[in-house]
C-alpha positions as CSV (number, residue, x, y, z in Angstrom):
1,X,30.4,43.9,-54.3
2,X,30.6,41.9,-50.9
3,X,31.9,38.4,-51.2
4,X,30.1,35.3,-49.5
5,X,33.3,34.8,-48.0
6,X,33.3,38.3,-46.6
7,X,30.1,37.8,-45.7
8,X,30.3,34.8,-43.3
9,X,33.4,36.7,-42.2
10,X,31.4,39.6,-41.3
11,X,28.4,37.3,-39.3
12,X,31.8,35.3,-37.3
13,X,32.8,39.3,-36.5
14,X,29.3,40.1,-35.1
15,X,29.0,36.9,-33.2
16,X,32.7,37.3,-31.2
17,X,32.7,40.9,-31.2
18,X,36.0,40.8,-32.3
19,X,37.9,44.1,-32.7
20,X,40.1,43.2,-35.9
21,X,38.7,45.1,-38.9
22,X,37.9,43.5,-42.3
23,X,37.5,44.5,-46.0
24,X,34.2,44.3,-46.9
25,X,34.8,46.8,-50.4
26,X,37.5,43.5,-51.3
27,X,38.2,44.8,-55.1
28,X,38.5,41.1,-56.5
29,X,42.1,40.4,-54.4
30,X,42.2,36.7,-54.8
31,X,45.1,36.3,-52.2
32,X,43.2,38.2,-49.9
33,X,40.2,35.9,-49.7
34,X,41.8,33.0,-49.9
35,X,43.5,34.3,-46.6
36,X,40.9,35.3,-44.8
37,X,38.8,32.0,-45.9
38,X,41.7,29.9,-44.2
39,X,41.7,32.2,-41.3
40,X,38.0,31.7,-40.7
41,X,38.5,27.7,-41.5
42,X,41.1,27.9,-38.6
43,X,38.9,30.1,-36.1
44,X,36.0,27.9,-36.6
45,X,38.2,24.8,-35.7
46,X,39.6,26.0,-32.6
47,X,35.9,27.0,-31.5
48,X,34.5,23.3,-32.2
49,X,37.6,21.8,-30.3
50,X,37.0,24.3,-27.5
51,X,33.2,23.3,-27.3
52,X,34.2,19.2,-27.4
53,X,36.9,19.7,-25.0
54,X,35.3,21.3,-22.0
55,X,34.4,19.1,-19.3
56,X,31.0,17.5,-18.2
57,X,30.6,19.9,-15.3
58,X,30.0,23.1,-17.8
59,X,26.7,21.4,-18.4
60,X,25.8,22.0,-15.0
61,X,27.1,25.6,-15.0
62,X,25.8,26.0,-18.3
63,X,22.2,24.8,-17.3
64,X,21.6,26.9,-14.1
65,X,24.3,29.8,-14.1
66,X,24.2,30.7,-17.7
67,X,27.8,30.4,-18.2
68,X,29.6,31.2,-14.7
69,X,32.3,28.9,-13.8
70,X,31.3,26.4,-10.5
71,X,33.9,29.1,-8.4
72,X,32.0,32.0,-9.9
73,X,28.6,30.6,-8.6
74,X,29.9,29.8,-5.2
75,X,31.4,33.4,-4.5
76,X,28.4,34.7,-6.1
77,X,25.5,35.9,-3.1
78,X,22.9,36.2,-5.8
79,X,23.1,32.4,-7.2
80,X,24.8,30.6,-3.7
81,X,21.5,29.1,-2.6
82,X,20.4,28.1,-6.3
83,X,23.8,26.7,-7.0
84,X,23.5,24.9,-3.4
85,X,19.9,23.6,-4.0
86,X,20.5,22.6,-7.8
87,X,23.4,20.7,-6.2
88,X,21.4,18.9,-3.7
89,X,18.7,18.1,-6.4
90,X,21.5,16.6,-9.1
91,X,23.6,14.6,-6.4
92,X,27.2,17.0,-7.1
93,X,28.2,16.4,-3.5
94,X,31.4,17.9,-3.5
95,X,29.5,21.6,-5.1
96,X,27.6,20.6,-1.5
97,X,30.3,20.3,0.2
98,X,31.8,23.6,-0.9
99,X,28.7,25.8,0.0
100,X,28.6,24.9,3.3
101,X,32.0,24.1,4.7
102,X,33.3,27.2,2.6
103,X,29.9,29.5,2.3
104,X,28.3,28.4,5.3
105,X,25.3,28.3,3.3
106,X,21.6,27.4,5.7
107,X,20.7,24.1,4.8
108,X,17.5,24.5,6.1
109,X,16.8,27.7,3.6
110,X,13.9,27.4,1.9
111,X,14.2,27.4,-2.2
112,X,11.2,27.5,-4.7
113,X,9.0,26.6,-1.7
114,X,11.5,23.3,-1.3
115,X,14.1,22.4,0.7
116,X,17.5,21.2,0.0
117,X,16.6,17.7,2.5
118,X,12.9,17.4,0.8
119,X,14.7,17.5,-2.5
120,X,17.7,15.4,-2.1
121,X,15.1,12.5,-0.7
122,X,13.0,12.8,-3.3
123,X,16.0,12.2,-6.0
124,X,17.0,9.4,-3.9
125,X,20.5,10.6,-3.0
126,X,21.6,8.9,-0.5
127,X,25.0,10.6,0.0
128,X,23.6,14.0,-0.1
129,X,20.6,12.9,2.8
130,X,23.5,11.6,5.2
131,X,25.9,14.8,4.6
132,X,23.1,17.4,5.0
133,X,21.8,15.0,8.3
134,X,25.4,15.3,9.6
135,X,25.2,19.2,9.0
136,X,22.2,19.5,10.9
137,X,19.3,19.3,8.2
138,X,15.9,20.3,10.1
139,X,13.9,15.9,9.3
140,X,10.9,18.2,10.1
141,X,10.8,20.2,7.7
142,X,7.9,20.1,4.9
143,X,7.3,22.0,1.5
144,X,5.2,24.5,1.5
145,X,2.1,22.9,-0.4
146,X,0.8,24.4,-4.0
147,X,-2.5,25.5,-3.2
148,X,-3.8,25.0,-7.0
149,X,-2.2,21.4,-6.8
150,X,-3.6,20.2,-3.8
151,X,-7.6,20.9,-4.8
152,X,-6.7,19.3,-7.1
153,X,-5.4,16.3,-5.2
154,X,-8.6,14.1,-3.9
155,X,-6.2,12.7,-1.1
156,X,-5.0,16.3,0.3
157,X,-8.4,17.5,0.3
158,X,-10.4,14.3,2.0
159,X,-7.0,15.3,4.6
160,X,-8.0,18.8,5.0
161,X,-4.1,19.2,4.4
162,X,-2.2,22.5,4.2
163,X,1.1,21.5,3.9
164,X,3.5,19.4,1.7
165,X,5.6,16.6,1.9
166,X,8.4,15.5,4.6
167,X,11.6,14.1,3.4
168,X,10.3,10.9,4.8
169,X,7.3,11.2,2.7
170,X,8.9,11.9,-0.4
171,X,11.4,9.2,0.3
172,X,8.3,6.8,0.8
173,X,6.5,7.7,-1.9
174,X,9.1,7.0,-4.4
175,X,10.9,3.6,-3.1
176,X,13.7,5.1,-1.3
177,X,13.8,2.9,1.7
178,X,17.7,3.3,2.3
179,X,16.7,6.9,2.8
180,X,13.9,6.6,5.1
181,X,15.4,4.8,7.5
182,X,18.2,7.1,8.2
183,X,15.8,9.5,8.2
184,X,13.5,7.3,11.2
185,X,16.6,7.3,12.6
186,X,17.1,10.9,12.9
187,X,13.8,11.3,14.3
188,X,12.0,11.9,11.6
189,X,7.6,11.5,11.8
190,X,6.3,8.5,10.6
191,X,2.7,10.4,11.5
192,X,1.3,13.6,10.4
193,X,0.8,16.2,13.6
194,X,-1.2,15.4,16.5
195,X,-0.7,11.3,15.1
196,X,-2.8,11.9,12.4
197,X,-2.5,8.8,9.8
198,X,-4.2,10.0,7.0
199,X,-1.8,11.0,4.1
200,X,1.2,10.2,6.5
201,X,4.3,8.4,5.7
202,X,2.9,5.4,7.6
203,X,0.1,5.3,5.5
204,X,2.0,5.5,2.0
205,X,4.5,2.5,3.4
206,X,1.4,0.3,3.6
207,X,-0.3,1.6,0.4
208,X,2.9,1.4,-1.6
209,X,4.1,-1.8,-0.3
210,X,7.3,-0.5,1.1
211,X,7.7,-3.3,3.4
212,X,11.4,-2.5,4.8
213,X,10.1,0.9,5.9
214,X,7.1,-0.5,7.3
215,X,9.1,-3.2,9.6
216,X,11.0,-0.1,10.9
217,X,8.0,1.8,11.2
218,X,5.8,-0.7,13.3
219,X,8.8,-0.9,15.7
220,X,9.4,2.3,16.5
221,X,5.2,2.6,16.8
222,X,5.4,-0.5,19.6
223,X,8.2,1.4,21.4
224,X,6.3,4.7,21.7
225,X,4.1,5.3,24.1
226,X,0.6,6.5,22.8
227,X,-1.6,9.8,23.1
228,X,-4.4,9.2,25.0
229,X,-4.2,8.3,29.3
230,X,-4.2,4.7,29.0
231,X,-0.7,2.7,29.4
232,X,-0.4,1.5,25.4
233,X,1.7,1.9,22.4
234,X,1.2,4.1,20.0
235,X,1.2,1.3,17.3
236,X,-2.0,-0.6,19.7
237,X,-3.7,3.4,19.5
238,X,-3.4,3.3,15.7
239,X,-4.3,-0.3,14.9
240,X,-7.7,0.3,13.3
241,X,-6.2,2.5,10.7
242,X,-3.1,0.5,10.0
243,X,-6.0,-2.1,9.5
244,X,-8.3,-0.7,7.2
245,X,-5.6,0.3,4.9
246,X,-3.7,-2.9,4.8
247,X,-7.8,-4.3,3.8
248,X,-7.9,-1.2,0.5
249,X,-4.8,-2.5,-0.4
250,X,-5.2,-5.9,0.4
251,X,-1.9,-5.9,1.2
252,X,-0.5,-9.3,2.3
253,X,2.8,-8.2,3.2
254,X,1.6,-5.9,5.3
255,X,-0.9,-7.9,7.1
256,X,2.3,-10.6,7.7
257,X,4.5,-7.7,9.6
258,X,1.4,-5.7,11.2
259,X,-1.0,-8.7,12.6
260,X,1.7,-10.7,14.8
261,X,2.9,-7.1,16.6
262,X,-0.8,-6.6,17.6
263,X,-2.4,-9.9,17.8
264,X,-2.5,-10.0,21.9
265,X,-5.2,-6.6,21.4
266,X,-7.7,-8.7,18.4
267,X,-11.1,-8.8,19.8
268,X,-14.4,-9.1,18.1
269,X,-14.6,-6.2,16.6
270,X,-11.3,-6.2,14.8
271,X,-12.1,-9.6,12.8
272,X,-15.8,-7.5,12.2
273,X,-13.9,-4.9,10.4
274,X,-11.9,-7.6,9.0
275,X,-15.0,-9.3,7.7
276,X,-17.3,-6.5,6.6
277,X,-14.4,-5.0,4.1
278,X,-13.8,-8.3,2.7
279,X,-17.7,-8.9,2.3
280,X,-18.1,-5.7,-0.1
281,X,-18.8,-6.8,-3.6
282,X,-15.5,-6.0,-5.4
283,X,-13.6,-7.7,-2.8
284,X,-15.4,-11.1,-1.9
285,X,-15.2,-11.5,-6.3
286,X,-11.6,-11.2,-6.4
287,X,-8.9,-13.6,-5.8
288,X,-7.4,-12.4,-2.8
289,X,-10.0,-11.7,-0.5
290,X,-9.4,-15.2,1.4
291,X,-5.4,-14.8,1.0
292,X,-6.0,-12.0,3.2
293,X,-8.1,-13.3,5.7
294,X,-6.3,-16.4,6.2
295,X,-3.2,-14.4,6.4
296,X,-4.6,-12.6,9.7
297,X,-5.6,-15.9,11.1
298,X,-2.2,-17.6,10.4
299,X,-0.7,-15.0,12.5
300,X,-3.2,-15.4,15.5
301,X,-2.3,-18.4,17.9
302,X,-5.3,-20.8,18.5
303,X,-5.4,-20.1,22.0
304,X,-6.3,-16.5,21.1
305,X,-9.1,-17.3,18.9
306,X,-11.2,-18.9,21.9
307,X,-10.6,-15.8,24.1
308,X,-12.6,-13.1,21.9
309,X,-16.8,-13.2,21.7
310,X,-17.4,-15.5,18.6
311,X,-21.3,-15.1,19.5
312,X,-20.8,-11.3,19.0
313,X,-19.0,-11.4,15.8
314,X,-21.3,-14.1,14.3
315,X,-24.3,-11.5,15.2
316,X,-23.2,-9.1,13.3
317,X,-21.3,-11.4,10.6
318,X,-25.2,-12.6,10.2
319,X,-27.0,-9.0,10.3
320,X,-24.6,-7.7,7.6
321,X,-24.9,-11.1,5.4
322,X,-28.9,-10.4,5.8
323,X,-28.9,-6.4,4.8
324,X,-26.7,-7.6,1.9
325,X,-29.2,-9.8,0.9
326,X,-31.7,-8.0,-0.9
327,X,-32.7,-9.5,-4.2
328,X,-32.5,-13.0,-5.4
329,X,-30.7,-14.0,-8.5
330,X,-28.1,-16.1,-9.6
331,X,-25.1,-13.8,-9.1
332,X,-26.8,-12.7,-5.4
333,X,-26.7,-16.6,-4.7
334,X,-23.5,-17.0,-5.7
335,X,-22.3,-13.6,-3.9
336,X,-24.1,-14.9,-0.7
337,X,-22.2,-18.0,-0.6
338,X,-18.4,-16.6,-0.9
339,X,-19.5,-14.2,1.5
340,X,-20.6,-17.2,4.1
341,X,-17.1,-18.7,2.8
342,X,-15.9,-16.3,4.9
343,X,-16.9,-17.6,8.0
344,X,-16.4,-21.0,7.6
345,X,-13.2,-19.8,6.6
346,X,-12.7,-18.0,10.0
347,X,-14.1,-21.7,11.7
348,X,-11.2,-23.5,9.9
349,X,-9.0,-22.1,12.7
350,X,-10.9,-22.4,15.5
351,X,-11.5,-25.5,17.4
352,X,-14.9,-26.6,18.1
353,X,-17.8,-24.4,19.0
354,X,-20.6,-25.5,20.0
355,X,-23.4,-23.7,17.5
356,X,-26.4,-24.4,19.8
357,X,-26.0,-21.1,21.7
358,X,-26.5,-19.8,18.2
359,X,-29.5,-21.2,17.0
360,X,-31.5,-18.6,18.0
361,X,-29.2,-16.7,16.1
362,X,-29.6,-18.9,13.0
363,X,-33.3,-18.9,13.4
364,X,-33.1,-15.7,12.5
365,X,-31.1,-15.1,9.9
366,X,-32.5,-18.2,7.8
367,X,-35.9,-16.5,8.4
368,X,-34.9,-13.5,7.4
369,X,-33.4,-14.5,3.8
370,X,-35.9,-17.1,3.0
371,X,-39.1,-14.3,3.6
372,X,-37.2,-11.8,1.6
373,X,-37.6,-14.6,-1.3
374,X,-40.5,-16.2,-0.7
375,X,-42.7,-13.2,-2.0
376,X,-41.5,-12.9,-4.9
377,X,-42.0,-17.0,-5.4
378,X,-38.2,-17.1,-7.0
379,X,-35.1,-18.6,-5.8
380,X,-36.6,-20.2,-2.8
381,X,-34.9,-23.8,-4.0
382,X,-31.7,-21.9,-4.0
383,X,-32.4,-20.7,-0.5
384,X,-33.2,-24.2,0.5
385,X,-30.6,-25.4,-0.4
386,X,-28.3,-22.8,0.8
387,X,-29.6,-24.1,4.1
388,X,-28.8,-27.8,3.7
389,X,-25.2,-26.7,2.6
390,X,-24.2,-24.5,5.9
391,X,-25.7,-26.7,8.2
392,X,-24.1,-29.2,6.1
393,X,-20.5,-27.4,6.5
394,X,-21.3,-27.1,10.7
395,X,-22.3,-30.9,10.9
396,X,-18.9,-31.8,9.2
397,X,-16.6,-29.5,10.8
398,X,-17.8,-30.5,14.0
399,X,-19.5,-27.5,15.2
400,X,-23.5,-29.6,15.8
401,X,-23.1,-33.3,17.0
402,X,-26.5,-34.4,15.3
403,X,-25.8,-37.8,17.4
404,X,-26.7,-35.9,20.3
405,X,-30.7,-35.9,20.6
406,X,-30.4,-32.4,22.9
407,X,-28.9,-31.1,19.5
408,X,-31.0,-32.5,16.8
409,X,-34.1,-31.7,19.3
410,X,-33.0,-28.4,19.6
411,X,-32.9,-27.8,15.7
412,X,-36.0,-29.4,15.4
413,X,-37.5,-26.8,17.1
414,X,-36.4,-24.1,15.3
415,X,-38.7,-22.0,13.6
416,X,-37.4,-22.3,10.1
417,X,-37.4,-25.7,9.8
418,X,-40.6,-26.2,11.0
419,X,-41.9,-23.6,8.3
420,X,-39.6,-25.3,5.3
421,X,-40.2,-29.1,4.9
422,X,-36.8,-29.5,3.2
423,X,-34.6,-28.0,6.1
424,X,-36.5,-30.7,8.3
425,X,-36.4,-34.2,6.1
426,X,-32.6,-32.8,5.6
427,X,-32.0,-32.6,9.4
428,X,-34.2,-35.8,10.1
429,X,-32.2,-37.6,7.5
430,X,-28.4,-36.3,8.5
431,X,-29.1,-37.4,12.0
432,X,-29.4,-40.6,11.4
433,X,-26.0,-40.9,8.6
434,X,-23.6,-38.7,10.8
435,X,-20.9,-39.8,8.6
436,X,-21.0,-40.1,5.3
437,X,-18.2,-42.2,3.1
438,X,-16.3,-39.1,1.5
439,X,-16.6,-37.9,5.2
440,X,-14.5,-40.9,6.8
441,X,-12.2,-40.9,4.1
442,X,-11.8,-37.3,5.0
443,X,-11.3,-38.2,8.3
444,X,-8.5,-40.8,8.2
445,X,-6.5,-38.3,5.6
446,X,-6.3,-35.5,8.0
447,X,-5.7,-37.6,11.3
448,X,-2.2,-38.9,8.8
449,X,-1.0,-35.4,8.2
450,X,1.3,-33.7,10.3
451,X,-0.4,-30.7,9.1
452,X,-3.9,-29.8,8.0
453,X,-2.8,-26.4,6.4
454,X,-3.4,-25.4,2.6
455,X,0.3,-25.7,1.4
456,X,0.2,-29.6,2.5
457,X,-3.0,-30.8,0.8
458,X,-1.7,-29.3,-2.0
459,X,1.1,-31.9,-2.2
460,X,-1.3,-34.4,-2.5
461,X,-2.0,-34.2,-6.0
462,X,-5.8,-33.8,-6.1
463,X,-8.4,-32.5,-8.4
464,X,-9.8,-29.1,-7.4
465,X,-13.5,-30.7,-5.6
466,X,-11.6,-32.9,-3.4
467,X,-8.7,-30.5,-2.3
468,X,-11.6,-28.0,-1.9
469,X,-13.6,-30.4,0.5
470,X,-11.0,-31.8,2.3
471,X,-9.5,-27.8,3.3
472,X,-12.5,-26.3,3.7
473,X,-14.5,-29.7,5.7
474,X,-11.0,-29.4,8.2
């Protein structure tokens, strides 16, 4: 009969392949199990000890080289550029070290379709970028990109992209900024080739609000001379795009560093790209679509607002307003009017314009809505009224001087009031009261400030109608 105890005995044999032969046939000796029991007690003992006692690095070894010591591994040709790449990826910098100072291992091998700079970055190991950047570490490189993966990536397809990410990208992409700028500094692309933006480090600084990066990025773009023939930077070449996706972002931040570097080059047509983002429907409803559009015209000097075509952008700030407008209901009404906050919000910063060279412009427009209305026979009160309340905001900010016949004559004339009673009696009436009460008290507040900016009303302590009339009636 076996024993248990010769039993486990025999399981410990198998296990070690020890050599030392047992009695399995025992014939009842007690003394002879009880000796073996204690020597298995005292085998087992040593083995646990053995296990707790070895140090943390045979979890490394033990994980990627199935046993080998680290010296085994790095004399090793079959597992030196695993060892060397699993180093890089878990931040053992003196195992780095030791592959290429002893091994002379190529840091710019390529591993698993990865390379030992793309992976270090993308870990965020700092210490590992700058000794691989010292050893000559190609910045250039790029994974080669998983075909499966990308179809299945909407942004690498809209890109028609075939290949991965740069160290700089991956250190982007996951908040490295430390990392990316040594890597800037080494030369490393902040575009894609031939200056493409899409899916470009440049791009995922602004869409991932990595606003150190994007300071060192928008220099280096000022101090690079750009594609095309003409004598600019490449940052003036690439403003539209660095634009538009600051506006998807709506990234304030952003806007702050990119605006003031490019603010000489704003014409017409980039506050029109300003304006007709900000006028689609799920931006003008949020919160921040003024934040960001007063954050573009806080970094613009005064001076530079009178030097671009207002007449220009206010014809095409009208023509979208107008194609917007297609149906008449209370949320289109209320739509309508924080889109047409937008440019009286844009007014706020200029200083006066005189708005009859744009009656014609006006005519139009008013014309335009109030038809689209007035055959169904609904909403044309609202319309009316939405009227009275922008010539209203143009009469108070300065913009028509109804005290001057040429300019209530010229209104007069205009087709639309002549076809809507209201707008007339309204106009007829306003003339003759240029200044109302709340108006003068507006008036002697603002001509007492030092400032006529948001953050200073504010201070005053006032309920949300007046603080909204006495900012947006500057």
């Amino acid at each position: 009969m076996t024993t248990p105890d010769s039993g486990d005995h025999a399981q410990l044999k198998d296990k070690n392949t020890t050599s030392s032969t047992l009695n399995s046939n025992s014939s009842g000796n007690n003394m002879n199990q009880s000796s073996t029991s204690t020597t298995l007690v005292t085998q087992e003992a040593i083995s646990n000890e053995t296990t707790t006692s070895k140090p943390q690095e045979s979890s490394f070894e033990q994980a990627f080289f199935f046993g080998l010591t680290i010296d085994d591994a790095v004399n090793s040709t079959d597992n030196l550029m695993e060892l060397f790449y699993n180093a890089c990826k878990f931040n053992h910098l003196e195992l780095v070290k030791r592959c290429v100072e002893e091994k002379h291992v190529n840091v710019n091998e390529l591993f698993n379709n990865d390379y030992p700079l793309c992976i270090a970055s993308h870990k965020g190991h700092i210490e590992i970028v700058r000794y691989l950047l010292a050893h000559d570490a190609d910045v250039h490189l790029k994974r080669e990109l998983n075909l499966s993966n990308a179809r299945s990536n909407n942004r690498l397809t809209r890109a028609n992209v075939t290949y991965g990410d740069s160290p700089l990208s991956l250190a982007v992409k996951y908040g490295f900024e430390d990392i990316a700028i040594e890597l800037v500094e080494h030369g490393s692309e902040i575009l894609n080739a031939n200056n493409d933006f899409e899916k470009s480090p440049l791009q995922d600084a602004i869409r991932l609000n990595r606003i150190r990066v994007l300071n060192v990025f928008i220099d280096k773009l000022k101090k690079t001379k750009g594609t095309s023939n003409y004598d600019e930077s490449l940052l003036l070449q690439k403003k539209g795009d660095i634009l538009r996706q600051c506006l998807i972002n709506d990234q304030i931040d952003a806007l702050r560093i990119f605006v003031p570097n490019v603010w000489e080059e704003l014409n017409s047509d980039f506050m029109f790209t300003v304006l007709s983002n900000l006028m689609l429907k799920n931006k003008i409803q949020s919160d921040r679509a003024f934040e960001v559009l007063e954050t573009i015209l806080d970094a613009i000097p005064t001076s530079k607002l009178k030097m671009y075509d207002f007449g220009d952008l206010l014809r095409r700030f009208l023509h979208i307003l107008q194609a917007q407008f297609v149906t008449i209901n209370d949320d289109r009404i209320q739509i309508l009017y924080l889109r047409t906050s937008l440019l009286f919000t844009i007014l706020k910063y200029h200083e006066i314009i005189d708005f009859t060279k744009y009656l014609d412009l006006l005519d139009v427009y008013f014309r335009a809505i109030y038809n689209s209305v007035e055959n169904t026979g609904e909403g044309v009160n609202q319309i009316y009224e939405y009227i009275v309340r922008f010539y209203d905001n143009l009469i108070l900010m300065g913009h028509l001087i109804l005290t001057n016949n040429t300019v209530i004559l010229k209104l007069l004339e205009c087709e639309h009031v002549q076809r809507m009673q209201p707008i007339d009696m309204y106009l007829s009436w306003r003339a003759r009261n240029p200044f109302l009460l709340k108006e003068s008290c507006r008036l002697m507040i603002k001509n007492r400030l030092p400032t006529y900016k948001r953050a200073i009303l504010e201070k005053l302590n006032l309920n949300d109608d007046t603080l909204s009339y006495l900012y947006y009636q500057r």
